[in-house]
C-alpha angles and dihedrals in degrees: 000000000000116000090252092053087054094038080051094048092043101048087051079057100046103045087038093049081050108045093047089052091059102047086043080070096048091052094063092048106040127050098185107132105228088051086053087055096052092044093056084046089053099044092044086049088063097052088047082050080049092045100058093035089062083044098067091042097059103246103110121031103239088208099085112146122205094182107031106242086001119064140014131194088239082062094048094042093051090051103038101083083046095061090049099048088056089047092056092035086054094050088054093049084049095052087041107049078043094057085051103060 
């Protein structure tokens, strides 16, 4: 493992961690629910960051399949948060076109 490749593994640790440390805190003292929606996407785009650090270590295979020939866990872990973000992007929308009328 070349030293860019572990000063690459362990910045997506450090600002995750962080990051979902932060909205960890967020989520005990709001219960707005399309912060609650970033936060879980936040929280689901670190264990995606764990996932793949324990796949290049070799602890976890990152080759799971869900769906055999379908779908992998890599696959649902990289589009989860994703998922999330747009739920809480779309509640906002929602509050804001309503405010308007």
């Amino acid at each position: 493992m070349s030293a860019e490749h572990l000063v690459f593994i362990i910045s997506r640790l450090v600002f995750g961690a962080g990051s979902t440390f932060l909205a960890i805190i967020l989520w005990s003292r709001t219960r707005d629910t399309a912060w609650m929606f970033i936060v879980v996407g936040t929280i689901f785009r670190y264990g995606q960051i764990m996932f793949d650090t324990f796949g290049v270590f070799g602890v976890v295979k990152s080759e799971l399949v869900l769906v055999p020939g379908y779908l992998g866990i890599d696959t649902v872990l990289e589009n989860l948060p994703y998922v999330f973000f747009m739920i809480a992007f779309i509640i906002m929308i929602r509050r804001t076109f309503q405010k308007w009328r």
